[in-house]
MIGU-702350 format. One record per residue (C-alpha): x negated, y negated, z; residue in one letter. Coordinates in nm, 3 decimals. Each point is the difference from the previous one (the first is absolute). Layout:
N
X,Y,Z,A
...
//
This chain:
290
-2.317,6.356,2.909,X
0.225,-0.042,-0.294,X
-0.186,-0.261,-0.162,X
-0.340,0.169,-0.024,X
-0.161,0.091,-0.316,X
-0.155,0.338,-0.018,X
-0.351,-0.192,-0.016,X
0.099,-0.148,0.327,X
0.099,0.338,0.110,X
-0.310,0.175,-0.081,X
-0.195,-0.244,0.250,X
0.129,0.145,0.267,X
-0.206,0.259,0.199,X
0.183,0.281,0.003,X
-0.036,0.105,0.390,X
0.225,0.311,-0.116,X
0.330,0.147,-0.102,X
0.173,-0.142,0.233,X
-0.094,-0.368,0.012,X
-0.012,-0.027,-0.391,X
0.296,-0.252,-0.066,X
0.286,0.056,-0.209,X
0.040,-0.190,-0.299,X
0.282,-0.116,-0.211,X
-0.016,-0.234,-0.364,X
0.134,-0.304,0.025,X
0.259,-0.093,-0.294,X
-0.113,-0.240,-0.274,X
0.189,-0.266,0.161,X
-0.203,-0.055,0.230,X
-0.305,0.096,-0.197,X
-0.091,-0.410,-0.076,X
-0.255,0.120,-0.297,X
0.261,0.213,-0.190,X
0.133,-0.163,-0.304,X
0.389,-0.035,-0.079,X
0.123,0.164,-0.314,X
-0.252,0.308,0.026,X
-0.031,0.217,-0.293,X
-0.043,0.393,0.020,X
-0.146,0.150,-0.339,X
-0.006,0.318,0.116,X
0.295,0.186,0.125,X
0.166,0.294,-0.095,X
0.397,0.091,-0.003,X
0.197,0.348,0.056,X
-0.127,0.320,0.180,X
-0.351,0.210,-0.013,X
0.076,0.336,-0.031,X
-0.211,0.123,0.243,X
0.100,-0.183,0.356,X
0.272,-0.247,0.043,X
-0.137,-0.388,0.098,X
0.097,-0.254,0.194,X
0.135,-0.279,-0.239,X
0.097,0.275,-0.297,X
0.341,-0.174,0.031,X
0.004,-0.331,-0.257,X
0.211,-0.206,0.246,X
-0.243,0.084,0.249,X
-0.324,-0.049,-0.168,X
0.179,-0.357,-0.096,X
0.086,-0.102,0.335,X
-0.356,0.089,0.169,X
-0.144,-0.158,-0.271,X
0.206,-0.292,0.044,X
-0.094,-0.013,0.384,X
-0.354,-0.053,-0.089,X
0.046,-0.260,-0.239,X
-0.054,0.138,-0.317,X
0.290,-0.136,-0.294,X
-0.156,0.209,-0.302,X
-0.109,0.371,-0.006,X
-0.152,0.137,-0.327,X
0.205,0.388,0.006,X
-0.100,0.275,-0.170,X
0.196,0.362,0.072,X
-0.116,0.292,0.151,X
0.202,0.213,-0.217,X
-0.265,-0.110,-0.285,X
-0.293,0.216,0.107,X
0.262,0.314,-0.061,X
0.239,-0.022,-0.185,X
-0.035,0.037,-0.416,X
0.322,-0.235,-0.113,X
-0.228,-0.281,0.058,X
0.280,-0.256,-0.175,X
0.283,0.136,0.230,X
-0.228,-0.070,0.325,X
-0.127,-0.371,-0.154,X
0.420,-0.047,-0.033,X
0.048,0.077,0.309,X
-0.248,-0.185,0.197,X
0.137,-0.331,-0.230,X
0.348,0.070,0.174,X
-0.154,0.067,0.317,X
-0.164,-0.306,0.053,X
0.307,-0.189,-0.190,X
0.236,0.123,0.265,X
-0.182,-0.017,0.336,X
-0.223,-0.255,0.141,X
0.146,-0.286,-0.140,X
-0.300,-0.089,-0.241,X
-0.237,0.092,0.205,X
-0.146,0.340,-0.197,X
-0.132,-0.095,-0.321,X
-0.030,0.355,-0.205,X
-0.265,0.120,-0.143,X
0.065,0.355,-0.258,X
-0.238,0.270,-0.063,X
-0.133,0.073,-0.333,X
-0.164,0.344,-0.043,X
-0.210,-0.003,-0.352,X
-0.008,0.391,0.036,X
0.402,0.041,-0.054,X
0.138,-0.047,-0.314,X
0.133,-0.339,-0.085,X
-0.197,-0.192,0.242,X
0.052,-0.293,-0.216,X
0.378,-0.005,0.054,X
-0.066,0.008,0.357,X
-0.231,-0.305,-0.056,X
0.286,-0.203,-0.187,X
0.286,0.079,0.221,X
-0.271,-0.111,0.315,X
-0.055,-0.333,-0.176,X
0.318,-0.061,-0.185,X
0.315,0.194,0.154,X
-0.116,-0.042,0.337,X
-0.214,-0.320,0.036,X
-0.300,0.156,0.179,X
-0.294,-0.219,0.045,X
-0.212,0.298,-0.009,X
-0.041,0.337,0.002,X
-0.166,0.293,0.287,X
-0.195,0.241,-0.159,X
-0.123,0.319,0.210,X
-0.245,0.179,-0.221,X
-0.130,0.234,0.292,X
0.318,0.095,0.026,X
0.113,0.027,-0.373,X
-0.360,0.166,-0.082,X
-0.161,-0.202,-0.247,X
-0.295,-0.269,-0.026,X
0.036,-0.341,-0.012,X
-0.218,0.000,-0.310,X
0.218,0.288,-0.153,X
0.083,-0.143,-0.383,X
0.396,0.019,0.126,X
-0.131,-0.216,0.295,X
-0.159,-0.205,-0.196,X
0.288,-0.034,-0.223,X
0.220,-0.066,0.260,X
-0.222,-0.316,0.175,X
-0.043,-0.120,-0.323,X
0.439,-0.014,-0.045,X
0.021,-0.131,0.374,X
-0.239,-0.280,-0.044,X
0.212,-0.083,-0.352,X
0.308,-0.037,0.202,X
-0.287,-0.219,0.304,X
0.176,0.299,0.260,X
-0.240,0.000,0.286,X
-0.130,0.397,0.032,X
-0.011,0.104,0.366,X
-0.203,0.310,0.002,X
0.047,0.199,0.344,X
-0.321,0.180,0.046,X
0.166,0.265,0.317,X
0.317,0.003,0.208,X
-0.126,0.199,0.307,X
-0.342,0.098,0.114,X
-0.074,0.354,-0.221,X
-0.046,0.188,0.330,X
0.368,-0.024,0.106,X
0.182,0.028,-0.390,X
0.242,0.301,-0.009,X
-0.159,0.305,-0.186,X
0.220,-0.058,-0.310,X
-0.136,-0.390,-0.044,X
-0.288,0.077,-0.267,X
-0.159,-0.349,0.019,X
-0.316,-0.040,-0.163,X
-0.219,-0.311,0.105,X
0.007,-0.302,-0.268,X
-0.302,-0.161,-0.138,X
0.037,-0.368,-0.006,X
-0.348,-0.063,-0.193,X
0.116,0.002,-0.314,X
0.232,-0.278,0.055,X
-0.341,-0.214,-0.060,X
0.041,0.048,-0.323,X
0.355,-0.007,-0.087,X
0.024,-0.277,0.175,X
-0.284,-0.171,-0.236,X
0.217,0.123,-0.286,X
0.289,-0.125,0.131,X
-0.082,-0.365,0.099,X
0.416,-0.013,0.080,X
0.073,0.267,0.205,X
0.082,-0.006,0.342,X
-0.057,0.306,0.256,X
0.037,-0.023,0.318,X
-0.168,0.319,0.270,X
0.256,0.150,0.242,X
-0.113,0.193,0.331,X
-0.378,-0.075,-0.132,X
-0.234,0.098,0.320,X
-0.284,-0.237,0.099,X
-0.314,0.195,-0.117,X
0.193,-0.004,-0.348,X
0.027,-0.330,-0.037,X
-0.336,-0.051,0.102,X
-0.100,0.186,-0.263,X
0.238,-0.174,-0.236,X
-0.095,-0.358,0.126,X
-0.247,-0.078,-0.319,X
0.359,0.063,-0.216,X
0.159,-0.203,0.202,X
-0.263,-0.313,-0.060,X
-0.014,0.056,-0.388,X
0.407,0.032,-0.021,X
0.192,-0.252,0.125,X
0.359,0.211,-0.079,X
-0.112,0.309,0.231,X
0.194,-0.009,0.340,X
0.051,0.188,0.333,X
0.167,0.033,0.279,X
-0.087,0.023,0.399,X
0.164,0.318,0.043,X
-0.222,0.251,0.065,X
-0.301,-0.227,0.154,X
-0.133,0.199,0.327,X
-0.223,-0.196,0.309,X
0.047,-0.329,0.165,X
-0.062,-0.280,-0.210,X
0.064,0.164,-0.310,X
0.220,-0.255,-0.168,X
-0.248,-0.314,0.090,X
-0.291,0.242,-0.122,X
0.154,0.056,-0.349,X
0.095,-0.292,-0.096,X
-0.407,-0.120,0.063,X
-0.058,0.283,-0.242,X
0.260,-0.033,-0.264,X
0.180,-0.330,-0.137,X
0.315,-0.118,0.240,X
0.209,-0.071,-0.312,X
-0.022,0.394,-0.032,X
0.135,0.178,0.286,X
0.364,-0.037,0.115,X
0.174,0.167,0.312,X
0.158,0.355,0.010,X
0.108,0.171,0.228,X
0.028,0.329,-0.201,X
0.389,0.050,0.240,X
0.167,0.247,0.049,X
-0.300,0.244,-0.022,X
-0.249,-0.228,0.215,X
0.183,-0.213,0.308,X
0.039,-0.374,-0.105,X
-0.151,-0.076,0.332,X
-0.315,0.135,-0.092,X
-0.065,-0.245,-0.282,X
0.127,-0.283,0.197,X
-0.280,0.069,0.221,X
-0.262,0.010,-0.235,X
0.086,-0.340,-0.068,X
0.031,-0.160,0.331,X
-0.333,0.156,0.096,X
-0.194,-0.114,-0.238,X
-0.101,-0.389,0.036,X
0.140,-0.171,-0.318,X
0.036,-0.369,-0.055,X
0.358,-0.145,-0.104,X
-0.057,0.046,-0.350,X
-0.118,0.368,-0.037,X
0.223,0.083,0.184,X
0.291,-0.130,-0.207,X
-0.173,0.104,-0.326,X
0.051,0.341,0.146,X
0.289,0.054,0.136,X
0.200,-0.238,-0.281,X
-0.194,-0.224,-0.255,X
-0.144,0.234,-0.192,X
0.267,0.203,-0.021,X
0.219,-0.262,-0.147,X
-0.296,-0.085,-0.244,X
0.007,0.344,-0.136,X
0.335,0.094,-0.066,X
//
């Protein structure tokens, strides 16, 4: 049973309870159609307030990730959505992920155009730190993405070519802790900064399938708009995307610690992808980006 697939799985009449088999992943070694060197753009270090998670812990995040074959994870820090010394949190996520994982975590600081002296943060991202890019939450932070602070802000990250990963949600609204005032984020308006801004790159985080849908005429007319797998729902979800929207522009995450790894892996190996997707995927584009 090990090496079914849960398409494989869901052939099976289910004659009850009882005779409904028991299954377990197999590991990307011996997953033939999983590429070595995987890259993770969307992770996330520290603790959530709210509930502890399994790999919270850096060394442990680094050796699951490791198990499954990924080399590079993209990190951005949980301590970001909260906390209002946004430089002390981008300083130290950069030590974080210079200390543990032995290269694998590649930072990536938070820049909040609502707090004073965003555009230190900005600098100290790009220059102090080396961050290929930067995670904005604007649900989070409450503001628009077409907010003139916002727009100031794309404008300085595309400047400094930073690739902008917006994260749309962390958690499904229904389960977010009464104190979590997140407000939902309109991505439309990135048509047209993005026409403005023929440089910038922005990347969607935790972007659900009926939004992208929506979003898939922005993603013909710009070819610098990405996203990742993260929060696509159904069987077949990966293959069906990538008929809708350009391969070059979505790229595996796994959204870990707050979503299992696993459950990304499996949207992957369920979904029937030739060789070349799936590399583009999981590691090619990522590399292209950044």
């Amino acid at each position: 049973m090990k090496d079914w697939n849960r398409r494989e799985f869901l052939k099976v009449p289910l004659l009850g309870a009882t005779a409904v088999p028991l299954f377990r992943p197999q590991s990307y070694s011996e997953f033939d159609e999983w590429p070595d060197g995987a890259v993770d753009v969307n992770v996330t270090l520290f603790r959530w307030p709210f509930r502890q998670m399994h790999w919270d812990d850096t060394d442990e995040m680094a050796d699951g990730l490791r198990q499954f074959g990924v080399n590079r994870a993209w990190a951005g820090s949980f301590e970001a959505l909260f906390h209002r010394d946004i430089g002390a949190v981008n300083l130290r996520l950069a030590r974080e992920c210079r200390k543990r994982g032995n290269g694998l975590f590649v930072p990536f600081g938070t820049v909040n155009p609502m707090l004073p002296d965003w555009s230190e943060d900005l600098r100290r991202c790009h220059e102090e730190h080396n961050m290929p890019g930067i995670r904005l939450y604007p649900g989070y932070h409450g503001y628009p993405l077409d907010h003139p602070s916002s727009i100031e802000l794309l404008e300085a990250a595309a400047e400094r070519d930073l690739l902008v990963q917006i994260v749309l949600v962390m958690e499904d609204p229904r389960t977010a802790h009464p104190l979590v005032n997140m407000v939902p984020v309109a991505i439309d308006v990135l048509d047209s900064i993005l026409g403005s801004l023929p440089d910038l790159k922005i990347m969607l985080l935790n972007a659900a399938r009926n939004v992208l849908v929506q979003a898939i005429p922005m993603f013909v007319s710009h070819k610098d708009i990405y996203c990742d797998i993260s929060w696509l729902d159904g069987l077949q979800g990966v293959e069906r995307l990538v008929t809708e929207i350009p391969t070059r522009q979505v790229l595996f995450g796994s959204h870990s610690p707050f979503f299992y790894f696993e459950a990304s892996w499996l949207k992957m190996k369920e979904s029937i992808l030739d060789r070349k997707t799936m590399e583009a995927l999981v590691k090619e584009n990522a590399k292209r980006i950044v």
